[in-house]
VODO-141614 format. One record per residue (C-alpha): residue number from 0; y, z, x. Coordinates in nm, 2 decimals. Each point is the difference from the previous one (the first is absolute). Example, Ala and Ser with C-alpha at 12.3 -4.5 7.8 and 13.67 -1.06 7.14 Angstrom:
<pts>
<pt><n>0</n><y>-0.45</y><z>0.78</z><x>1.23</x></pt>
<pt><n>1</n><y>0.34</y><z>-0.07</z><x>0.14</x></pt>
</pts>
This chain:
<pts>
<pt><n>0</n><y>0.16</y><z>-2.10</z><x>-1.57</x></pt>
<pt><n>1</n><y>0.11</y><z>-0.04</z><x>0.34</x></pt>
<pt><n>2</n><y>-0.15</y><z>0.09</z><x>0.30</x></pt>
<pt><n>3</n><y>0.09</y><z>0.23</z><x>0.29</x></pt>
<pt><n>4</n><y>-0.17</y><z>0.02</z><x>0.33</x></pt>
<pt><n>5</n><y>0.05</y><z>0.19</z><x>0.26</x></pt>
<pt><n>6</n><y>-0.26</y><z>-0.04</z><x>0.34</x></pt>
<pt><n>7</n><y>0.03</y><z>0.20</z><x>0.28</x></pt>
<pt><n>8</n><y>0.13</y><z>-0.15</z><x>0.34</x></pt>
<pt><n>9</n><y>-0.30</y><z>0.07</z><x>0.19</x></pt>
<pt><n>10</n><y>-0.28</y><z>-0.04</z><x>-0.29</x></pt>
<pt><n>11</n><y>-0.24</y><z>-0.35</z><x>0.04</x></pt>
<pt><n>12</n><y>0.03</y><z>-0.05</z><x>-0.40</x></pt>
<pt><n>13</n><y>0.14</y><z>-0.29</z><x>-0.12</x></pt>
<pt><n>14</n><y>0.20</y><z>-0.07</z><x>-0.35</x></pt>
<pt><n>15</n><y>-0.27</y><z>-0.23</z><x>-0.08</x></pt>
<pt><n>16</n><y>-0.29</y><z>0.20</z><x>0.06</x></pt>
<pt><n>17</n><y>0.12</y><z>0.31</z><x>-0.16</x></pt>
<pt><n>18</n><y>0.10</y><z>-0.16</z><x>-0.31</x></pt>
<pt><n>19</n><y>-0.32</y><z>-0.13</z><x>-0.02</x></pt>
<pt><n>20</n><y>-0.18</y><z>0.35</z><x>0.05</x></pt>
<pt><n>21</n><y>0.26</y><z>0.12</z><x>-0.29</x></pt>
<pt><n>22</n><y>-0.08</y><z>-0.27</z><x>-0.23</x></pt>
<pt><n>23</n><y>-0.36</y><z>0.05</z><x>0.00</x></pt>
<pt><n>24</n><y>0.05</y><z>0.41</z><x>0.00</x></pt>
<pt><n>25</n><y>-0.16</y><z>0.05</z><x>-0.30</x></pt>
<pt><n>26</n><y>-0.31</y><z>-0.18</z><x>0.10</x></pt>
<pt><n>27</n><y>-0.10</y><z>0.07</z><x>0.36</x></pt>
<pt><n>28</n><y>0.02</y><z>0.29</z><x>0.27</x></pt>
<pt><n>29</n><y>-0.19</y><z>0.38</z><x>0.00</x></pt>
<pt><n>30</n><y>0.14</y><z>0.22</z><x>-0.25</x></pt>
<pt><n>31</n><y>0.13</y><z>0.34</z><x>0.11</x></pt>
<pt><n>32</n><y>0.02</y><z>0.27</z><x>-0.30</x></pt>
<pt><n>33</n><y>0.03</y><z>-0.03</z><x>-0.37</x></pt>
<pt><n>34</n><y>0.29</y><z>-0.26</z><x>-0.01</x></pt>
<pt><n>35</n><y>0.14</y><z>0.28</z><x>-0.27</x></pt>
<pt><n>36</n><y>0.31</y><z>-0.01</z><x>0.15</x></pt>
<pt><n>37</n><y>0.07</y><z>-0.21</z><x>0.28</x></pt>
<pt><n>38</n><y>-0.27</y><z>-0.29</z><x>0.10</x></pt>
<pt><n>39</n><y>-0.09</y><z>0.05</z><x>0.38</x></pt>
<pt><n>40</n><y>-0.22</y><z>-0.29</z><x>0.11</x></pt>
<pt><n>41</n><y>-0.15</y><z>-0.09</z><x>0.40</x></pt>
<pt><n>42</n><y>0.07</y><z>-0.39</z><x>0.00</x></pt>
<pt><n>43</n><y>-0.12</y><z>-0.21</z><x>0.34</x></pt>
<pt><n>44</n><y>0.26</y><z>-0.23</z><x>0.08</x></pt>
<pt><n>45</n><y>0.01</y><z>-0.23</z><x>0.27</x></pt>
<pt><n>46</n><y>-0.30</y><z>0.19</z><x>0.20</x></pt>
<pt><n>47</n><y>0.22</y><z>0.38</z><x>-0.06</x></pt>
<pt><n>48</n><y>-0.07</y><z>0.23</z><x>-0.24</x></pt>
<pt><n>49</n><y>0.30</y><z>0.10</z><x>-0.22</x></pt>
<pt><n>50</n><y>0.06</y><z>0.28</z><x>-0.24</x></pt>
<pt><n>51</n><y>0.19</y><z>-0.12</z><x>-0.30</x></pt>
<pt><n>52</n><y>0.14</y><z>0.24</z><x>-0.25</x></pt>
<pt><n>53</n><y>0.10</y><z>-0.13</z><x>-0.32</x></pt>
<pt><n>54</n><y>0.29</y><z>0.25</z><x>-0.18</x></pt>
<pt><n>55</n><y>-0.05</y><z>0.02</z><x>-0.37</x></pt>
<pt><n>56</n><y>0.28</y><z>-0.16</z><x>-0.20</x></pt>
<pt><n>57</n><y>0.31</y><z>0.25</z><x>-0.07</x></pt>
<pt><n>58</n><y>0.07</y><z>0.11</z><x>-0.29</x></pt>
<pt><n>59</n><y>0.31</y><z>-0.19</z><x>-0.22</x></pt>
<pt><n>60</n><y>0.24</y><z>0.22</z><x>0.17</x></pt>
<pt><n>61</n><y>-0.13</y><z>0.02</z><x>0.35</x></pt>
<pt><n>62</n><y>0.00</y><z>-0.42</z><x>-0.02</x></pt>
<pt><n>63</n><y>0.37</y><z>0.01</z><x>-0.06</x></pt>
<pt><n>64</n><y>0.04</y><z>0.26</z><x>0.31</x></pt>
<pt><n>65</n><y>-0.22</y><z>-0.13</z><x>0.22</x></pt>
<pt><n>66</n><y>0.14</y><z>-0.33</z><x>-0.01</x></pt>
<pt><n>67</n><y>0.38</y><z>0.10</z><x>0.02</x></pt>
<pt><n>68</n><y>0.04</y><z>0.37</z><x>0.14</x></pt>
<pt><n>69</n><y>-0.34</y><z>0.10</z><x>0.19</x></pt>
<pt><n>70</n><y>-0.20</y><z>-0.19</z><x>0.29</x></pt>
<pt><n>71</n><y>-0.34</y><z>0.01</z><x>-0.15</x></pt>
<pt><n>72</n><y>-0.32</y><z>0.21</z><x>0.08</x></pt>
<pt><n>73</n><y>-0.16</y><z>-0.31</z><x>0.22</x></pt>
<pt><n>74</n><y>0.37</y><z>-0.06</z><x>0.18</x></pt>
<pt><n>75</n><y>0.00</y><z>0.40</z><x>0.06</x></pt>
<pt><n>76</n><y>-0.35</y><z>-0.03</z><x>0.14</x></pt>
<pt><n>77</n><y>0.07</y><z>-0.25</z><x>0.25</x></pt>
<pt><n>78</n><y>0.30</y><z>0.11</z><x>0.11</x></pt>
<pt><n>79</n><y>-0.11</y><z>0.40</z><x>0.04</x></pt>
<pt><n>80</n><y>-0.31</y><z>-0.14</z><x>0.16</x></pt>
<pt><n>81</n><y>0.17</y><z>-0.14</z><x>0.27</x></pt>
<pt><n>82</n><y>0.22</y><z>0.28</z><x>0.02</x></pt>
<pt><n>83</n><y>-0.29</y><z>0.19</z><x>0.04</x></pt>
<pt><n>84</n><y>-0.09</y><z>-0.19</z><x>0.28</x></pt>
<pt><n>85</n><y>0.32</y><z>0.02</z><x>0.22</x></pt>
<pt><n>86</n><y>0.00</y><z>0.38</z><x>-0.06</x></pt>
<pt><n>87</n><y>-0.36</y><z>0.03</z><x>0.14</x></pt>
<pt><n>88</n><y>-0.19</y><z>0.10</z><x>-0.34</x></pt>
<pt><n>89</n><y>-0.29</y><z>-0.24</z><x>0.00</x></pt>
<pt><n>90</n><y>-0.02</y><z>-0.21</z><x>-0.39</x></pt>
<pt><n>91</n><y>-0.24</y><z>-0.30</z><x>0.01</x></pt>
<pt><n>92</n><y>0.24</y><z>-0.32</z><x>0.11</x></pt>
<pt><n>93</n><y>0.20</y><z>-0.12</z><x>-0.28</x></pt>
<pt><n>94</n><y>-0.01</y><z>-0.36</z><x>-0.03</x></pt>
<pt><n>95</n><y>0.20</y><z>-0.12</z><x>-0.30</x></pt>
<pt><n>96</n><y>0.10</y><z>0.09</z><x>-0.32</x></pt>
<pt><n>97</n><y>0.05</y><z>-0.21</z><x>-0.35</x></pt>
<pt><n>98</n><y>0.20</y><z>-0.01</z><x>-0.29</x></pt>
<pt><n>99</n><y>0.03</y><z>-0.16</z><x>-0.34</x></pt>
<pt><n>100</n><y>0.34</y><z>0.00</z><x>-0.16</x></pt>
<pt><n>101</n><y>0.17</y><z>-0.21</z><x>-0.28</x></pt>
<pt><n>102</n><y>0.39</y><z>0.01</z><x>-0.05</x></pt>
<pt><n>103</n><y>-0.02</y><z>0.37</z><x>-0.18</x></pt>
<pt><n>104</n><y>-0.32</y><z>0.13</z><x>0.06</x></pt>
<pt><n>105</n><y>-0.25</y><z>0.12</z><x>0.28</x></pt>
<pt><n>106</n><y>-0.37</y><z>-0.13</z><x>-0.02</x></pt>
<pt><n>107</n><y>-0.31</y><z>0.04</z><x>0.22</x></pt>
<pt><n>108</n><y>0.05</y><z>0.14</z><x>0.37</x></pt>
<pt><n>109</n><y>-0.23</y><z>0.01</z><x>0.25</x></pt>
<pt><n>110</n><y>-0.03</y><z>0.21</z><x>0.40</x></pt>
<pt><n>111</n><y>-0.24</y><z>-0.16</z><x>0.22</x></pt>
<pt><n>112</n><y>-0.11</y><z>0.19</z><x>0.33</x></pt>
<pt><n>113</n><y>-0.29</y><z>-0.06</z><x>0.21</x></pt>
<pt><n>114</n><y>-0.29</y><z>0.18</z><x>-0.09</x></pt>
<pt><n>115</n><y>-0.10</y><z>0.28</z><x>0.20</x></pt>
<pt><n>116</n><y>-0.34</y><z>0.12</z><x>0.05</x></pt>
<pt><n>117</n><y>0.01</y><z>0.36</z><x>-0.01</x></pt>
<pt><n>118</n><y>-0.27</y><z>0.30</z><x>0.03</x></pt>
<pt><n>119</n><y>0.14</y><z>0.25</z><x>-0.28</x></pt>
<pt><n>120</n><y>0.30</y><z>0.14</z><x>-0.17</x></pt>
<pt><n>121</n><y>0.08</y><z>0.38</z><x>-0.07</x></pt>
<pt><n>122</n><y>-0.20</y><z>-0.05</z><x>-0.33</x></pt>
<pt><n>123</n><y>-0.30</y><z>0.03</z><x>0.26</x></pt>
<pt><n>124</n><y>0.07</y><z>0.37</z><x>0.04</x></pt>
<pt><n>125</n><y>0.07</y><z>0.10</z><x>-0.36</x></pt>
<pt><n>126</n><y>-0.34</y><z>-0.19</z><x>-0.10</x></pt>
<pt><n>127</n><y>-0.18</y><z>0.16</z><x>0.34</x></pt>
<pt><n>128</n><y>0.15</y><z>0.31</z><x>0.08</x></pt>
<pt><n>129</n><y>-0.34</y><z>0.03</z><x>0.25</x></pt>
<pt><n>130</n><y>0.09</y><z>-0.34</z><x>0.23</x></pt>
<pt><n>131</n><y>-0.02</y><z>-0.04</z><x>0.36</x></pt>
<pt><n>132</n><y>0.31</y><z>0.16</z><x>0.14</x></pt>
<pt><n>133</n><y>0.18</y><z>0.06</z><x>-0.28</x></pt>
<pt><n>134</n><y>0.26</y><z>0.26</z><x>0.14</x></pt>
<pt><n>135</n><y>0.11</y><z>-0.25</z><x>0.30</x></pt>
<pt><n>136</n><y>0.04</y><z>-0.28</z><x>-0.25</x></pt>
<pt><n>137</n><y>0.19</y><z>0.23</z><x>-0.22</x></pt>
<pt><n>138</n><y>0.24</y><z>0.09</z><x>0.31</x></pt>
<pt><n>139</n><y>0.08</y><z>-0.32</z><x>0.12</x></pt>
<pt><n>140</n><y>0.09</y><z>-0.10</z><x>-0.36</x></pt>
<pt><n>141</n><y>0.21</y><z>0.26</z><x>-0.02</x></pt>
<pt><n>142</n><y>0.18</y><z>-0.06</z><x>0.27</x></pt>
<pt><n>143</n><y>0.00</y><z>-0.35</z><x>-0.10</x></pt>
<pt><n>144</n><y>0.25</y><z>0.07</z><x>-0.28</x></pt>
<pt><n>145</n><y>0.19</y><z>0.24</z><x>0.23</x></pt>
<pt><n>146</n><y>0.05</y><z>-0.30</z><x>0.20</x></pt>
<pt><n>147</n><y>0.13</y><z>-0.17</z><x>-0.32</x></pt>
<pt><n>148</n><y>0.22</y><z>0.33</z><x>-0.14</x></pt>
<pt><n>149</n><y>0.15</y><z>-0.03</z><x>0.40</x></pt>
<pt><n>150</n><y>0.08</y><z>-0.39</z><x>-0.06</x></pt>
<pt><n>151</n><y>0.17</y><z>0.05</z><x>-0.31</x></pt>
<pt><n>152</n><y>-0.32</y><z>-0.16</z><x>-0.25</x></pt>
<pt><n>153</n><y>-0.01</y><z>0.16</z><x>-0.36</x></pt>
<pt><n>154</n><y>-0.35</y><z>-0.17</z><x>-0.11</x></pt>
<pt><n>155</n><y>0.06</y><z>0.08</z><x>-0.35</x></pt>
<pt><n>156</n><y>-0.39</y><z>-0.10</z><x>-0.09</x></pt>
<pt><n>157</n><y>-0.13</y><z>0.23</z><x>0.30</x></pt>
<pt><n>158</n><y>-0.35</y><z>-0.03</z><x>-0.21</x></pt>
<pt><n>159</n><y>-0.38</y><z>0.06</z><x>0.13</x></pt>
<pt><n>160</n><y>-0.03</y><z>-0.43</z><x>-0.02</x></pt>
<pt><n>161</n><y>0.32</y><z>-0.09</z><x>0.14</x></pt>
<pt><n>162</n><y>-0.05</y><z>0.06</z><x>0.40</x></pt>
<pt><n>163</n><y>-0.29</y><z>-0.20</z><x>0.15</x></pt>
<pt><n>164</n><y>-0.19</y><z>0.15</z><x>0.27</x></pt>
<pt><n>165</n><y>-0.12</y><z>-0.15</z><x>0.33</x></pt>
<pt><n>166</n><y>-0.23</y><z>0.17</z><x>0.27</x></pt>
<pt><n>167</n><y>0.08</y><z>-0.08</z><x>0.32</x></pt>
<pt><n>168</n><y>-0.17</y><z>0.08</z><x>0.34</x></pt>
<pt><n>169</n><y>0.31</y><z>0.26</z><x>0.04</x></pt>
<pt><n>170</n><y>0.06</y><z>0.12</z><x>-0.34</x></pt>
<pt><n>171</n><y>0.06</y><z>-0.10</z><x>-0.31</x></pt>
<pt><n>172</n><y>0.29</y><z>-0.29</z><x>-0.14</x></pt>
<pt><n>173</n><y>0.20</y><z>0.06</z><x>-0.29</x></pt>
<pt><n>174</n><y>0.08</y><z>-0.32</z><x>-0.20</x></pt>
<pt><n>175</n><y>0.22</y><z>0.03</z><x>-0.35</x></pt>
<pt><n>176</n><y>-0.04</y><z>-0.22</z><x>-0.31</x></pt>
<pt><n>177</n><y>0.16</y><z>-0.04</z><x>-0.30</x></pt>
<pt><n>178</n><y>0.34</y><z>0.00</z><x>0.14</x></pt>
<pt><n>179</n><y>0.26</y><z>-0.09</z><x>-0.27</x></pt>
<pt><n>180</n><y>0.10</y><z>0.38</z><x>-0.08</x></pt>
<pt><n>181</n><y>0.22</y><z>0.12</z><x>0.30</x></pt>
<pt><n>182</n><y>0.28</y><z>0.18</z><x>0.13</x></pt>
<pt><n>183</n><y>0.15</y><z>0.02</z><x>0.32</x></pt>
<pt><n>184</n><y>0.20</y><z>0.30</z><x>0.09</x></pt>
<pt><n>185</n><y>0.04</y><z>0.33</z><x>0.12</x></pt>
<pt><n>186</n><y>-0.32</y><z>0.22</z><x>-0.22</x></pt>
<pt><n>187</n><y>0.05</y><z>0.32</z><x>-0.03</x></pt>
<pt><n>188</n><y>-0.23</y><z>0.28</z><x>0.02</x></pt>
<pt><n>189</n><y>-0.04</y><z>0.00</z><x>-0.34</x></pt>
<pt><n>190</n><y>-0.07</y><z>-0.35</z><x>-0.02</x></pt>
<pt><n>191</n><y>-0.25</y><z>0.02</z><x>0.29</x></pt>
<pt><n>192</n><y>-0.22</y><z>0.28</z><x>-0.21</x></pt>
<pt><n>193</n><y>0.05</y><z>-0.20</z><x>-0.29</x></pt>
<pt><n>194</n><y>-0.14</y><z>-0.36</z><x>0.18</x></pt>
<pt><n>195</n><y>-0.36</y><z>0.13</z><x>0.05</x></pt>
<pt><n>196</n><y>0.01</y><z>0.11</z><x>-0.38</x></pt>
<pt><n>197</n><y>-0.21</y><z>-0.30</z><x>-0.15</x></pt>
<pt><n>198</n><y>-0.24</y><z>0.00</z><x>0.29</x></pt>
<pt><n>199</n><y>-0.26</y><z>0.28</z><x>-0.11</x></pt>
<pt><n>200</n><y>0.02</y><z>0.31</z><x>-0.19</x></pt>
<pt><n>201</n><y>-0.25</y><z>0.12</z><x>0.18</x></pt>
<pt><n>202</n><y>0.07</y><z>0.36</z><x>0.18</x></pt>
<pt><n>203</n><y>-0.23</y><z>-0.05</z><x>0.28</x></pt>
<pt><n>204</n><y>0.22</y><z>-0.34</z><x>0.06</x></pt>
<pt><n>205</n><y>0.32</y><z>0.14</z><x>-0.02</x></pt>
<pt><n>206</n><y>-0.09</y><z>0.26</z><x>0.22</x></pt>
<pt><n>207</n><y>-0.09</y><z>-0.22</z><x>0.28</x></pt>
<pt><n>208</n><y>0.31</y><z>-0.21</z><x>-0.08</x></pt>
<pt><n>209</n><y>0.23</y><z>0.30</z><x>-0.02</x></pt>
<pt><n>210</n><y>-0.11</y><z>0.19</z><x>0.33</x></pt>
<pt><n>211</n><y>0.09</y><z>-0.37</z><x>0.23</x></pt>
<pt><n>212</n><y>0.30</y><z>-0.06</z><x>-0.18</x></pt>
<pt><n>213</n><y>0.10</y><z>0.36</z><x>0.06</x></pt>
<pt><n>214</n><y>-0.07</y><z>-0.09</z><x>0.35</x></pt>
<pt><n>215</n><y>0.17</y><z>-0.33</z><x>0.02</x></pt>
<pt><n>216</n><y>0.36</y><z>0.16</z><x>-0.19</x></pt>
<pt><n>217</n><y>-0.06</y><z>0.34</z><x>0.23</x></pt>
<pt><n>218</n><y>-0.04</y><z>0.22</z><x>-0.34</x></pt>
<pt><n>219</n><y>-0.17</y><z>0.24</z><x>-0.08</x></pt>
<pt><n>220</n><y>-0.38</y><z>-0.07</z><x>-0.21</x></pt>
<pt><n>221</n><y>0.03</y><z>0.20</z><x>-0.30</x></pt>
<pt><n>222</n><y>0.37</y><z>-0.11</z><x>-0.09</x></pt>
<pt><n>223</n><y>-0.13</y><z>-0.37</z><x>0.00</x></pt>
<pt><n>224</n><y>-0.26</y><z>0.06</z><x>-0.10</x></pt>
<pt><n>225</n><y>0.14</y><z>0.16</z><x>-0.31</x></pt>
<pt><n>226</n><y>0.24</y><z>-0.31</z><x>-0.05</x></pt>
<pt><n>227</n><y>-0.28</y><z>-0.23</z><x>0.00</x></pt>
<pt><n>228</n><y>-0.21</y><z>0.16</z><x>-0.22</x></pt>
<pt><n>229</n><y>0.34</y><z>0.04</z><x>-0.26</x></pt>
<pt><n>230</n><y>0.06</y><z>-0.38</z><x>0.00</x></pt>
<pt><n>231</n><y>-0.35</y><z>-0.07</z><x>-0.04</x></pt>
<pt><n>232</n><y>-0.09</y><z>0.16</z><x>-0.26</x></pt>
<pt><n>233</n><y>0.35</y><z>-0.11</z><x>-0.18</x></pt>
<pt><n>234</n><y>-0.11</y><z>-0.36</z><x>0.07</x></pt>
<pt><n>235</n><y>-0.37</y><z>0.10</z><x>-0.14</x></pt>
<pt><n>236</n><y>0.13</y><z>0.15</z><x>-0.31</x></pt>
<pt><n>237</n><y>0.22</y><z>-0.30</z><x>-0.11</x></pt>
<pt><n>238</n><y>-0.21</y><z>-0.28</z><x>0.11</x></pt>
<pt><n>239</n><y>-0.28</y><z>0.19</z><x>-0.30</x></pt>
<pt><n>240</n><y>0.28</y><z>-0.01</z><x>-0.21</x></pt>
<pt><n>241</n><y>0.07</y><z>-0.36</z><x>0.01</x></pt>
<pt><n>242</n><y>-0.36</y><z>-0.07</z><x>-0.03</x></pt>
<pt><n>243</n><y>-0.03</y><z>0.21</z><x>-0.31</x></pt>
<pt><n>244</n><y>0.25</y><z>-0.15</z><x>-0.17</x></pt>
<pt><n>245</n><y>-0.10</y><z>-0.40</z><x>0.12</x></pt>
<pt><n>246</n><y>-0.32</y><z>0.12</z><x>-0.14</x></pt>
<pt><n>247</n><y>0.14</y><z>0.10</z><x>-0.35</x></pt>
<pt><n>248</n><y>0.26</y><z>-0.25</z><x>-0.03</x></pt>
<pt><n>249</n><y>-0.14</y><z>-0.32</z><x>0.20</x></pt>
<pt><n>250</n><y>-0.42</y><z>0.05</z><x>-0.10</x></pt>
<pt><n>251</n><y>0.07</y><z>-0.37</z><x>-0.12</x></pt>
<pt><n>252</n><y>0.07</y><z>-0.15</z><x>0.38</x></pt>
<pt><n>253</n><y>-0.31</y><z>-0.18</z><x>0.14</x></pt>
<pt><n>254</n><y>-0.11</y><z>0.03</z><x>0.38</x></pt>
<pt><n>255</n><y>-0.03</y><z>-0.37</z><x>0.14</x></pt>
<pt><n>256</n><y>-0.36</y><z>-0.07</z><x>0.11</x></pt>
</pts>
């Protein structure tokens, strides 16, 4: 297969020394999760530590669209990341991105960022509903994705793992991950309720959430509230679906170790 790499103007990776990090992939660097899906690894390079996320090979269909019709998940990565960036959302730096291709079919890609060491994610306060200054946080999170909505960001995997969390001696910083699922429009209000669907479906959550944004959009509580809670528990509903049936239908499907 041939090889495509792209490595950001200002990034101090070489070709060289990032195929060589790919190369040995499999080998070397700090796992992060299951590697069920995607593989995301921390890999030292040249003195910097990188975060390297290997996609999992498409399916036979998505390898024929993926290497005609569709930029692919890594390409959409670096590219939103630094999108990101010039529209004053924080994302860890995007650094490059890789692909394998062949004359009719997509292979292996990979999105490499710097790594970015982080305090906590909104998973924090689903786990620990009890933490230090857990309305605040909530707050400024909110009007974190307020600030995207205003932008015109529709983070389509708005999830509790997905937005990294910084404290800083003025606040808190809001960094997103797992970028290759976007849109960038006008939302509307709709699809503002609907964006903090996947985050919790926890009413004490939404609550919090609801009475800022009500704020934010000038609405008021109870009405967004409401909307929140609809798309929510839509989003809650189906997602137990889909497990239900993966469980019945795909029991044979191994989690990597």
């Amino acid at each position: 297969m041939s090889v495509t790499i792209k490595i950001h103007k200002n990034s101090a990776l070489s070709k060289d020394s990032l195929m060589k990090a790919i190369e040995n992939f499999d080998h070397e660097g700090e796992m992060i999760g299951n590697g069920y899906r995607n593989v995301i690894k921390i890999l030292t390079i040249d003195g910097q530590r990188y975060n390297i996320k290997e996609f999992k090979v498409p399916n036979l269909v998505n390898k024929i669209v993926y290497r005609f019709f569709r930029k692919s998940k890594a390409e959409r990565s670096f590219l939103y990341g630094q999108r990101l960036l010039d529209l004053g959302i924080l994302t860890p730096s995007p650094e490059a991105y890789i692909e394998y291709k062949s004359l009719f079919i997509f292979g292996k890609s990979y999105y490499i960022s710097k790594q970015l060491e982080y305090d906590f994610t909104i998973r924090k306060l689903i786990d620990e509903p009890e933490c230090d200054d857990y309305d605040n946080i909530l707050r400024q999170f909110t009007q974190f994705t307020y600030k995207l909505h205003e932008n015109g960001i529709h983070f389509l995997d708005h999830s509790p793992g997905n937005t990294l969390i910084k404290k800083t001696s003025t606040g808190y910083d809001f960094y997103l991950v797992d970028l290759n699922r976007m849109e960038f429009k006008t939302l509307t209000y709709d699809e503002r309720m609907a964006n903090f669907a996947r985050l919790s479906p926890k009413d004490y959550m939404l609550d919090i959430i609801s009475d800022e944004y009500a704020k934010l959009i000038n609405k008021p509580h109870d009405e967004v509230r409401e909307r929140m809670y609809h798309f929510s528990q839509k989003f809650s509903s189906g997602f137990k679906k889909k497990e239900a049936f993966k469980k019945k239908y795909y029991f044979w499907r191994k989690k990597k170790n």
